[in-house]
C-alpha positions in Angstrom: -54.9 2.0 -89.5 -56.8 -1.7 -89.0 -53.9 -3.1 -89.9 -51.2 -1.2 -87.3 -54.3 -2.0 -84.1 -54.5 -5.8 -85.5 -50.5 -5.7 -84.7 -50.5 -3.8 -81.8 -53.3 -6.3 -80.3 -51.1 -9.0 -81.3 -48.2 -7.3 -79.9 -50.0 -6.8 -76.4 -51.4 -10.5 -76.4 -48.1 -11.6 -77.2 -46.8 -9.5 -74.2 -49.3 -10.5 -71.7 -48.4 -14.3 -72.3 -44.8 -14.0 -72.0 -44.9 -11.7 -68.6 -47.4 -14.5 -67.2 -45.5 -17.7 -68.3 -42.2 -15.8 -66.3 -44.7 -15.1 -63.4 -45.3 -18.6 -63.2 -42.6 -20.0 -60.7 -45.3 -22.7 -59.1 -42.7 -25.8 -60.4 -39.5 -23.7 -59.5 -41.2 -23.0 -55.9 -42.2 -26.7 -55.7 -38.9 -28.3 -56.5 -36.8 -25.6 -54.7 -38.7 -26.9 -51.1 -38.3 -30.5 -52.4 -42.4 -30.7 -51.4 -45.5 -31.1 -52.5 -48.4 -30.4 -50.8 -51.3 -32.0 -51.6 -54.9 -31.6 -50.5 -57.6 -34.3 -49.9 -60.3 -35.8 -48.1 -59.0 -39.1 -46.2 -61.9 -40.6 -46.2 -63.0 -41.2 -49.3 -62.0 -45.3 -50.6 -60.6 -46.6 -52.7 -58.8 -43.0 -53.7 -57.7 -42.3 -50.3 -58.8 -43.7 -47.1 -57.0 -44.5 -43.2 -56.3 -48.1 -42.4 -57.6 -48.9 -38.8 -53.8 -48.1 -37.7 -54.6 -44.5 -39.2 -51.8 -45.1 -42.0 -53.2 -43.5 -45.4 -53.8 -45.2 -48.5 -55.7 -45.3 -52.1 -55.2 -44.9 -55.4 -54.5 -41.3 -55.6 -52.4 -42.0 -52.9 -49.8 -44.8 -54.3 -50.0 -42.4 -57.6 -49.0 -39.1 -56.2 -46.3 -41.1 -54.3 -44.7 -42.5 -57.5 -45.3 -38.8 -59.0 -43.0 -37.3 -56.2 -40.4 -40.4 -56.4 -40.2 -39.6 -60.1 -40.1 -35.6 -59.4 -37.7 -35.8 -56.4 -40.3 -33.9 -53.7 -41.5 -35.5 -50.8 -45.4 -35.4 -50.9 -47.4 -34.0 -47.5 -50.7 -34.8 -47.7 -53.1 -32.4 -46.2 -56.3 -33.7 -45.4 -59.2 -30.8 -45.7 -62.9 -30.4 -45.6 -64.1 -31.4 -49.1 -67.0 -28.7 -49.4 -64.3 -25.5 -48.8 -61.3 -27.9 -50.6 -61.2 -25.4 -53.5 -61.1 -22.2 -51.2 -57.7 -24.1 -49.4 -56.6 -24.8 -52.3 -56.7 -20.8 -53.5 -55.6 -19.8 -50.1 -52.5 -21.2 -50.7 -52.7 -24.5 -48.0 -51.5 -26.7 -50.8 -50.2 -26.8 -54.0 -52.9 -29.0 -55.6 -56.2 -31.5 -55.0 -55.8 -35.0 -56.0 -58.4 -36.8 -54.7 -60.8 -38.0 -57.1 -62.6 -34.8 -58.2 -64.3 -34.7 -60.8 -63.8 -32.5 -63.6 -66.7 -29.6 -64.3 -67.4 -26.5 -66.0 -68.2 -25.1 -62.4 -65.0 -26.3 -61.3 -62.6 -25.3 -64.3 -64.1 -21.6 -63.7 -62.2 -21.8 -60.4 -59.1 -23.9 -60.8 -56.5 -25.3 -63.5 -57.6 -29.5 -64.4 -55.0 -31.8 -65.5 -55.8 -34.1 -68.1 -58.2 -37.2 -67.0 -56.3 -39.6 -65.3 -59.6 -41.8 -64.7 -62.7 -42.1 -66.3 -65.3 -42.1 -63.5 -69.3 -42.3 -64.0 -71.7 -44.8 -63.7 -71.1 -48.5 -65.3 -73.2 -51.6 -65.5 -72.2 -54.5 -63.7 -73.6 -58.6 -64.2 -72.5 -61.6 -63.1 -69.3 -63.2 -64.5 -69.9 -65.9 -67.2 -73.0 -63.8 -68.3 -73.5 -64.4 -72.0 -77.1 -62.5 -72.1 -76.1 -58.9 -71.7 -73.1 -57.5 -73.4 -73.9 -54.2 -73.4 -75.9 -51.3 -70.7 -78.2 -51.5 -74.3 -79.0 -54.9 -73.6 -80.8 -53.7 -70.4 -84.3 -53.4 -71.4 -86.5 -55.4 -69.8 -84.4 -56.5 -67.3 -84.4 -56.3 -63.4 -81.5 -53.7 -62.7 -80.5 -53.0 -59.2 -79.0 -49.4 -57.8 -77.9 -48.1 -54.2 -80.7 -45.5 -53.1 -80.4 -42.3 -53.1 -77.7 -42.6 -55.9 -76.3 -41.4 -59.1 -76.9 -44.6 -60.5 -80.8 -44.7 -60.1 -80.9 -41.7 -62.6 -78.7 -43.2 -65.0 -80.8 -46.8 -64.7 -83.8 -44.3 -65.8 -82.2 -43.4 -68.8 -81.0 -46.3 -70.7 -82.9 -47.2 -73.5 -84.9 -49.3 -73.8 -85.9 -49.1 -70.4 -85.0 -52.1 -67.5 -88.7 -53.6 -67.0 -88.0 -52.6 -62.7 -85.2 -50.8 -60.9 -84.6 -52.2 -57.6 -83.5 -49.6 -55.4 -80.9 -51.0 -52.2 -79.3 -49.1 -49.0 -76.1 -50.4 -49.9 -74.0 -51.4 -52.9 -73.2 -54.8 -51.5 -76.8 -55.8 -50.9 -77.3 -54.9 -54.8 -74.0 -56.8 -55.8 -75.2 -59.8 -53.5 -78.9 -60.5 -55.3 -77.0 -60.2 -58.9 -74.5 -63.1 -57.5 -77.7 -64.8 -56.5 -79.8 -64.3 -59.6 -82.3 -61.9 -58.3 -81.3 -59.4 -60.8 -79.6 -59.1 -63.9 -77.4 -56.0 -63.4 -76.4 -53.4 -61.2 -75.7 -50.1 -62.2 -73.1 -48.1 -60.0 -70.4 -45.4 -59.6 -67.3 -46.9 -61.7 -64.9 -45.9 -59.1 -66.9 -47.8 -56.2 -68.1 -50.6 -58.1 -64.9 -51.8 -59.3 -63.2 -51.5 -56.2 -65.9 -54.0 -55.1 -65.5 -56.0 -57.8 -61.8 -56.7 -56.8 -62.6 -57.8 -53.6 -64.6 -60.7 -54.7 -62.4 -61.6 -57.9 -64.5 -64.1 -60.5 -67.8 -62.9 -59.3 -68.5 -59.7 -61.4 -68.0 -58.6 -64.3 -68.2 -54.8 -65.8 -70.2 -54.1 -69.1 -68.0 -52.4 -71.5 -68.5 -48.2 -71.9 -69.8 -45.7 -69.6 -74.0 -44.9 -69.2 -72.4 -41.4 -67.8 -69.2 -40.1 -67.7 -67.2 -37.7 -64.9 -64.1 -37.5 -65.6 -61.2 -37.4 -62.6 -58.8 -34.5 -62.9 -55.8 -32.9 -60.3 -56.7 -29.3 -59.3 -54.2 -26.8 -59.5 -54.1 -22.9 -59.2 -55.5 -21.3 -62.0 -51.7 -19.7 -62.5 -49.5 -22.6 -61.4 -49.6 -23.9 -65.2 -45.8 -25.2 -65.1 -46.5 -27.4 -62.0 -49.6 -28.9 -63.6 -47.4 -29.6 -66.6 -44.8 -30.9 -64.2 -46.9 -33.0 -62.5 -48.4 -34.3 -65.9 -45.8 -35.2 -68.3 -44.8 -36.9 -65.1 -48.3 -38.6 -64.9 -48.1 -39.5 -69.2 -44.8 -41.1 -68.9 -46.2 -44.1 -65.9 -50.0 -44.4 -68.1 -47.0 -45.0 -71.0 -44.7 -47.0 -69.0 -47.3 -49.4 -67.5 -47.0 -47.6 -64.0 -50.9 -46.4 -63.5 -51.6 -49.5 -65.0 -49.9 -51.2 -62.3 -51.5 -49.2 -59.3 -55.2 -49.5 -61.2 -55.2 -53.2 -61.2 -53.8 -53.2 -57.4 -56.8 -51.1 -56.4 -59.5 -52.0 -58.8 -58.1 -55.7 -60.3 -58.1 -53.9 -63.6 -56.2 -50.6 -65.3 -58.9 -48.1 -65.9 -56.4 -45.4 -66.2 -55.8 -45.8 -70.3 -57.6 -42.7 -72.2 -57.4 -45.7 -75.2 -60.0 -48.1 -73.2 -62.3 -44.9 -72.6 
């Protein structure tokens, strides 16, 4: 009698999968308008952000872009309130988020995550030609500057062995400009932000290697659109493999962070 329920469970399960993998038309809906609508906030740099002439731009955006080249859809961005972004998303405005967000337990509860296609968190950051510090280990005892108010003052609290004072600043920049001058020996910022920084004043900075934190960026997707998400990344794996994300990361950040291998 065990035996017969363990194969009729089975049976069901079975079942259940197949009627919900032929429910899931989210790729045949997608490519049969020839669009994909994409939800964001477009104000958020370097991911996606308005030039003064209001013409959109970013990371995600030159990605997506190539995505829907590659896939044959035209891409419609729709910019959104981020605080009610999931809701739109559920309500059908879109098809998916790609903006930066970051990947949480909170989050997956609520929506379907690609893969990481970037590695956000909070980095350490010195001064190019520094030969002291080669690690965010190295710290202790040092002078490490953060942006107040950020995520970065809590990580600077929890390296070990602890910086001898953490500077607190009301702007990135100001941090970045005392570690050009010597006041400091690090700053400790948002990956995402500090890079793109970085790549606006080339030879000045350099990044420590590995991550004091890690937040991982992810596309959001409907929790039953699986065979647009897979779409959308075996579309994604074929540019990190063909040297395409690599491309667009240095362009936006003078480096390609968007290798699982260098996480």
């Amino acid at each position: 009698m065990k035996r017969l329920l363990v194969i009729l469970m089975v049976a069901m399960m079975l079942a259940f999968a197949v009627m919900a993998q032929a429910s899931d038309d989210s790729w045949n809906k997608v490519k049969d308008s020839g669009k994909l609508a994409i939800g964001l906030d477009d104000a958020f740099p370097p991911m996606g952000f308005r030039l003064d002439d209001g013409k959109l731009v970013g990371f995600d955006i030159d990605a997506a872009e190539e995505v829907g080249k590659r896939l044959g859809l035209k891409i419609v961005w729709q910019p959104t309130a981020w605080d009610g972004v999931i809701h739109s998303l559920n309500s059908n405005k879109f098809d998916c988020i790609w903006n930066g967000m970051t990947i949480t337990a909170e989050r997956q509860a609520k929506v379907l995550f690609s893969k990481p296609y970037i590695m956000d968190g909070q980095i350490a950051v010195v001064a190019m030609g520094n030969k002291e510090v080669k690690s965010s280990k190295e710290l202790g005892g040092k002078i490490v500057g953060v942006q107040k108010g950020s995520p970065a003052l809590e990580a600077a609290k929890s390296l070990k062995p602890a910086p001898v004072e953490i500077r607190e600043y009301d702007t990135n920049p100001k941090a970045f400009l005392d570690l050009e001058a010597g006041r400091i020996s690090a700053v400790v910022v948002d990956n995402i932000a500090g890079r793109y920084y970085m790549s606006t004043r080339p030879g000045k900075y350099m990044g420590l290697p590995g991550f004091i934190s890690s937040e991982p960026f992810g596309i959001a997707f409907r929790m039953n659109d699986k065979s647009l998400e897979e779409k959308v990344q075996s579309t994604i794996d074929e540019m990190v493999a063909d040297g395409t994300m690599g491309k667009i990361s240095r362009k936006w950040f003078g480096e390609d962070i968007t290798n699982p291998a260098k996480w």
